[in-house]
C-alpha positions as CSV (number, residue, x, y, z in Angstrom):
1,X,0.0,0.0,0.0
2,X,1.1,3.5,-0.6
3,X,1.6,6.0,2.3
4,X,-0.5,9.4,2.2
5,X,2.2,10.8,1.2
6,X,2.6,8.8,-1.5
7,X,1.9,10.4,-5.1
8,X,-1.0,8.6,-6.7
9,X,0.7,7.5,-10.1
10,X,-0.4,5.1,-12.9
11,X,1.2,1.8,-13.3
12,X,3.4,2.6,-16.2
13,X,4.3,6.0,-14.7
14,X,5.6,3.8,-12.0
15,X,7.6,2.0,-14.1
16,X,9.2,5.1,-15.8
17,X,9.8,6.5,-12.0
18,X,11.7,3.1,-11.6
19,X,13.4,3.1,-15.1
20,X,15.2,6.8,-13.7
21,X,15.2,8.2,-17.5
22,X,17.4,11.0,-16.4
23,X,20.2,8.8,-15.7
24,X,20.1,7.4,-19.5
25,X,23.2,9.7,-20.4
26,X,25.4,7.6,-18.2
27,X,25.2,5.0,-20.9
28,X,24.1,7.1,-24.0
29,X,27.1,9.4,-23.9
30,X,29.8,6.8,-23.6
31,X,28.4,4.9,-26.6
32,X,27.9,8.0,-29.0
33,X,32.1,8.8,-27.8
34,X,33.1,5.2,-28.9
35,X,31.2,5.5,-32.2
36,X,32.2,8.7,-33.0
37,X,36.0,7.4,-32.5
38,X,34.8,4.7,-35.2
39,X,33.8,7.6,-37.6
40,X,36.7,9.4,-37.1
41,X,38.8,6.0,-37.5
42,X,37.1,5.3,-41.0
43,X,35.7,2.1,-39.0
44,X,31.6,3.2,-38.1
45,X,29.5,0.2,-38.3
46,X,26.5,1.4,-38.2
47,X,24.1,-1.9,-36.4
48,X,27.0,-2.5,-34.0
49,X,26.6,1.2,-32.8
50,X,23.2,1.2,-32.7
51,X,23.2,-2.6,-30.9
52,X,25.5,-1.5,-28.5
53,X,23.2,1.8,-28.0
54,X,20.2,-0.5,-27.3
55,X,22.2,-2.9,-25.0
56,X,23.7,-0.2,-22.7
57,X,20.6,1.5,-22.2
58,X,18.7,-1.8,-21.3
59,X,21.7,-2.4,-19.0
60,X,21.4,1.3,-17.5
61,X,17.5,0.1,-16.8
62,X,18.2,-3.1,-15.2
63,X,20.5,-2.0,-13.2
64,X,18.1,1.0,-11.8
65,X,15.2,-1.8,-11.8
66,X,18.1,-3.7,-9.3
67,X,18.9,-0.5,-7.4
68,X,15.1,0.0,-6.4
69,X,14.4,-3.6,-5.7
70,X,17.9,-4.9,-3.4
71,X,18.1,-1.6,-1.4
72,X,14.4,-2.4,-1.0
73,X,15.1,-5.5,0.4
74,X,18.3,-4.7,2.4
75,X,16.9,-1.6,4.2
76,X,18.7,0.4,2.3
77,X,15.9,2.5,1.3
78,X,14.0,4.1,4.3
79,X,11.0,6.6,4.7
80,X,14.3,8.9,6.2
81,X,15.9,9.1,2.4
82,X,16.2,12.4,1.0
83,X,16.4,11.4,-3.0
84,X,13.8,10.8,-5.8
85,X,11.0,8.3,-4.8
86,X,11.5,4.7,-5.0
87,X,9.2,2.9,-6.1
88,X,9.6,-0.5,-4.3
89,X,10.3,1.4,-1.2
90,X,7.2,3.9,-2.2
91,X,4.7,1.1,-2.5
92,X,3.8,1.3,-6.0
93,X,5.4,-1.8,-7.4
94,X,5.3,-4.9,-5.4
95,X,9.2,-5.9,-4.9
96,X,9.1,-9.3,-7.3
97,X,7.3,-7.5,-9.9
98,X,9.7,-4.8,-9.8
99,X,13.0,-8.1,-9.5
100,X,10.7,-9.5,-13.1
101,X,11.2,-6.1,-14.3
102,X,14.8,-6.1,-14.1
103,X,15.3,-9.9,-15.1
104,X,13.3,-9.0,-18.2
105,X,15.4,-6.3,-19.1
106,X,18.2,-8.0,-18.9
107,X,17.4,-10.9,-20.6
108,X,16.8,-8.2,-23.1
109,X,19.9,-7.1,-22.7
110,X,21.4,-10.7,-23.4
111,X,19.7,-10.8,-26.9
112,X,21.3,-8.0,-27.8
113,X,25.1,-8.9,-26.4
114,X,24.0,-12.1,-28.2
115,X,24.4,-10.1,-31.7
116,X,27.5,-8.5,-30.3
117,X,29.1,-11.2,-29.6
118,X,28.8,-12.6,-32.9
119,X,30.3,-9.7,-34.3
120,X,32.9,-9.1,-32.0
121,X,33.7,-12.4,-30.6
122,X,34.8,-13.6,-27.5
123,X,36.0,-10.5,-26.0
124,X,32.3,-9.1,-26.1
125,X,31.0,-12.5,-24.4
126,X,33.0,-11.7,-21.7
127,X,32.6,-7.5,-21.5
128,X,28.5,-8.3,-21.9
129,X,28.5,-11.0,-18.9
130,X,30.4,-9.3,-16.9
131,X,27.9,-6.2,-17.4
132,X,25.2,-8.3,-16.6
133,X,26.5,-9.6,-13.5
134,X,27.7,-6.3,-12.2
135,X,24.0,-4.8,-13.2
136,X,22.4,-7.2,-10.4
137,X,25.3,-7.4,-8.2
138,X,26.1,-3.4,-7.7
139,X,23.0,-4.1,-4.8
140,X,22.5,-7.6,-5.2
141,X,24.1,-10.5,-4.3
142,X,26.5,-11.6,-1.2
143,X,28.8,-9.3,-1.5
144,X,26.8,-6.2,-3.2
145,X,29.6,-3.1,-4.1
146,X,27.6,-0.2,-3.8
147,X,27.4,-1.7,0.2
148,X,31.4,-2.2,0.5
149,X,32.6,1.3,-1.4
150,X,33.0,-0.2,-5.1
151,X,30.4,1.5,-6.5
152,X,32.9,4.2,-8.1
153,X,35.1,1.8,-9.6
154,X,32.3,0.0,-11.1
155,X,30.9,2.9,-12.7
156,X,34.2,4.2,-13.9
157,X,35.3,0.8,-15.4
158,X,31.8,-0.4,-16.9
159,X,30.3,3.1,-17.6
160,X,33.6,4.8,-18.9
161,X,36.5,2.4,-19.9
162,X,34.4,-0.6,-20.9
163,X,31.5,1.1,-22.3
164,X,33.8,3.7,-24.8
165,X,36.2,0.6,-25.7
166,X,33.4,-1.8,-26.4
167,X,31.2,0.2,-28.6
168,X,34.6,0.8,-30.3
169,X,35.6,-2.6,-30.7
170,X,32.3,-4.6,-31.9
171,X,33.0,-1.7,-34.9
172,X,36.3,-1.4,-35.4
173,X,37.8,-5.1,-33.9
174,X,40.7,-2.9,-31.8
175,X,41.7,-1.4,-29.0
176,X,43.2,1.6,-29.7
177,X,45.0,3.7,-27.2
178,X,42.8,7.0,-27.2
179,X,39.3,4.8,-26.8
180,X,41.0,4.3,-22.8
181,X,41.5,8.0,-22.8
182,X,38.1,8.8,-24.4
183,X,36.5,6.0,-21.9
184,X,38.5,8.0,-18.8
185,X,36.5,10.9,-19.6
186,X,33.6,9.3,-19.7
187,X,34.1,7.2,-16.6
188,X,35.3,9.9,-14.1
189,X,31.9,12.6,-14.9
190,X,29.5,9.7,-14.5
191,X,31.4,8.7,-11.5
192,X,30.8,12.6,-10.2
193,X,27.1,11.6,-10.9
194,X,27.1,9.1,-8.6
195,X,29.0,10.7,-6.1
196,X,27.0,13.4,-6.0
197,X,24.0,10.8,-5.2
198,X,26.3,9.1,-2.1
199,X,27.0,12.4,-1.1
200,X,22.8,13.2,-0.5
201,X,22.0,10.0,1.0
202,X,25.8,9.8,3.3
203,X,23.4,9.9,6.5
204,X,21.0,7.9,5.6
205,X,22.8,5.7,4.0
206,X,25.4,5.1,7.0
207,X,22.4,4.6,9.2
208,X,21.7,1.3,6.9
209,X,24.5,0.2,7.0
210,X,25.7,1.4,3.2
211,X,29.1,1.7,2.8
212,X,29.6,3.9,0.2
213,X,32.8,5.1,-0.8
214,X,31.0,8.8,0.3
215,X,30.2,7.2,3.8
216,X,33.8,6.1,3.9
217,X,35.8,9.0,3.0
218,X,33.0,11.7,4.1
219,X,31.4,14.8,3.2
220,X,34.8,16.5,2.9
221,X,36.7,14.0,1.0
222,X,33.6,12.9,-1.5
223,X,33.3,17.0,-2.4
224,X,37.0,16.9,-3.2
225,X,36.8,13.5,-5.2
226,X,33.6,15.0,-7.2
227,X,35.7,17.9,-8.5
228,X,38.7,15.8,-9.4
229,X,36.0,13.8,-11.4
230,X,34.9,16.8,-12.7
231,X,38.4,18.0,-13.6
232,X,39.4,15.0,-15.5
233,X,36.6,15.2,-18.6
234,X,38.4,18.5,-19.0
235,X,41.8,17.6,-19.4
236,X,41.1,14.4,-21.4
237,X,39.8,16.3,-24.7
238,X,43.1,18.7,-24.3
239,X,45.4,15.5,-23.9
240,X,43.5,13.9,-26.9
241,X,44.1,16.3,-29.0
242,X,47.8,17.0,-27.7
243,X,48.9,13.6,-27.3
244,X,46.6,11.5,-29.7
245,X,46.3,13.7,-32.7
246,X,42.6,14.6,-32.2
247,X,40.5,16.7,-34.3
248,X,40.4,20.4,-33.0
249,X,37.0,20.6,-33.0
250,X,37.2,17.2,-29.8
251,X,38.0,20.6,-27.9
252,X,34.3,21.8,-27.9
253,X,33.6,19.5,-25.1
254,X,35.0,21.8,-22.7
255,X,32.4,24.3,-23.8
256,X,29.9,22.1,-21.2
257,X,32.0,24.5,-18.9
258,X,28.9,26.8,-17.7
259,X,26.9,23.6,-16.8
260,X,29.3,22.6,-14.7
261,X,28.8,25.9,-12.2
262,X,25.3,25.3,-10.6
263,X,26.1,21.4,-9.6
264,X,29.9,22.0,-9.0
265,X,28.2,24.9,-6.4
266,X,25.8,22.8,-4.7
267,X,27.9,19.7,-3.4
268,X,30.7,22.1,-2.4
269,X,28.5,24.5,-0.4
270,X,25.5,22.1,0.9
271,X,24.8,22.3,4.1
272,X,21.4,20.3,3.9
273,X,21.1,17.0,1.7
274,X,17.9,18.1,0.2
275,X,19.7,20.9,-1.3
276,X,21.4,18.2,-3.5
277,X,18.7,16.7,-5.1
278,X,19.0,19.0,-8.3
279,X,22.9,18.1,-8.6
280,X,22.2,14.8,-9.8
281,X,20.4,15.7,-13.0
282,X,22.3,18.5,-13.6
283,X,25.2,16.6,-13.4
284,X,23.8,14.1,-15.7
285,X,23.2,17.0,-18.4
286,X,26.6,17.4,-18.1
287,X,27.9,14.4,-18.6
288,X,25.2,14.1,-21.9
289,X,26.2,17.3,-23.5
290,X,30.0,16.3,-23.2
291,X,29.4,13.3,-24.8
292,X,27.4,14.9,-27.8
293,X,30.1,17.8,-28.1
294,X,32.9,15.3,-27.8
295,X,31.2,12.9,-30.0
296,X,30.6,15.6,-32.3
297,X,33.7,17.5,-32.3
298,X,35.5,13.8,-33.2
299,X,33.2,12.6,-35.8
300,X,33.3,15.9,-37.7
301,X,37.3,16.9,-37.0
């Protein structure tokens, strides 16, 4: 049952509230940077691109359809939680129709990896199960990372490194040097998207029992490592172009600059958690508009 409280929504309005479409960038922008190395590689294939578009975002899904259900679960979610509504916790899905979700859309996800895989080969077998299993174990599972202060390094690896190397590869079969770079990029602005989610629920979350790296380090420490995130997608088009031979026009990424002030200004200057709950989006805009001015400035240059 929902709590007075509780917004009365329809059932597939729940599952878009669960779905989180805002946090779609974190694996749309990666995938548009790795195909728009392709392009400027003479390599662009374009149903590989668009597979591995489809299979990130079901991946992005599932694993938001596994956030809402396991922190469900392991009292991780409480009425006390400052951020966006959950829907398991909220009472609008029942918690094995919202674990059904998730397994469906990962199962989707498989079919797609399953095309992948035959273009790519083995090395996609292994990047797409090791997706999967990191989609339900980030909560899930004995040993869930998000609970032990590995939820950083998961999304810098799998949502920066991984996700700009493999869209690459199922197009181009390699692993050049500059699709890392291009994947660090990637990796450390939506790791500042998730730190600037630890860092609203670091109360909360240490009451549960979550060990987030943000509950770990504290409020101090996680401001300083969201900057540093920050930092790095600024350097990496300058070293690209520097170092790699990238076009000139990769440099328009760092015109994302004035959407950077308004987050950057609430996790350094919060006092309340509440007052972070816009940082998260707007964080996520920034990571999507570097990825489509990156992407851009590549493809074009």
């Amino acid at each position: 049952m929902t709590s007075p409280a509780t917004p009365r929504v329809t059932r597939a309005q729940a599952w878009l509230m669960a779905a989180r479409p805002k946090t779609l960038t974190a694996a749309l922008a990666p995938v548009v940077v790795g195909t728009a190395l392709a392009a400027h590689d003479g390599v662009l294939a374009p149903w590989p691109a668009l597979a591995a578009l489809v299979g990130a975002s079901l991946i992005q899904v599932g694993t938001n359809f596994a956030n809402d259900y396991y922190d469900f679960v392991r009292g991780g979610d409480t009425a006390d939680r400052v951020g966006p509504l959950r829907v398991t916790q909220a009472g609008l899905l029942a918690p094995e129709t919202v674990k059904r979700g998730m397994w469906t859309v990962l199962s989707g996800a498989m079919l797609v990896g399953v095309y992948l895989a035959w273009v790519g080969g083995w090395p996609i077998v292994w990047i797409g199960l090791s997706s999967l299993a990191c989609a339900v174990l980030y909560t899930g599972g004995p040993f869930p990372l998000a609970y032990h202060g590995l939820g950083d390094l998961f999304v810098f690896v799998f949502f920066g490194l991984i996700a700009v190397s493999g869209t690459y590869y199922v197009q181009g079969l390699s692993w050049p040097p500059d699709v890392f770079l291009a994947g660090t990029a990637l990796g450390a602005l939506n790791t500042a998207i998730l730190v600037a989610n630890n860092l609203r629920d670091i109360e909360t979350d240490a009451k549960a029992g979550k060990r987030t790296l943000a509950v770990r380090l504290g409020t101090r420490a996680s401001q300083v490592e969201y900057l540093l995130m920050m930092l790095v997608g600024f350097i990496v088009p300058v070293v690209g172009w520097l170092v790699y031979g990238w076009p000139a026009a990769s440099l328009a990424a760092l015109l994302v600059a004035p959407l950077c002030f308004a987050p950057v200004r609430r996790v350094v200057t919060h006092t309340d958690p509440a007052e972070l709950l816009p940082a998260l989006g707007e964080t996520a805009r920034v990571v999507g508009v570097y990825g489509l001015l990156l992407g851009l400035g590549l493809a074009v240059g």
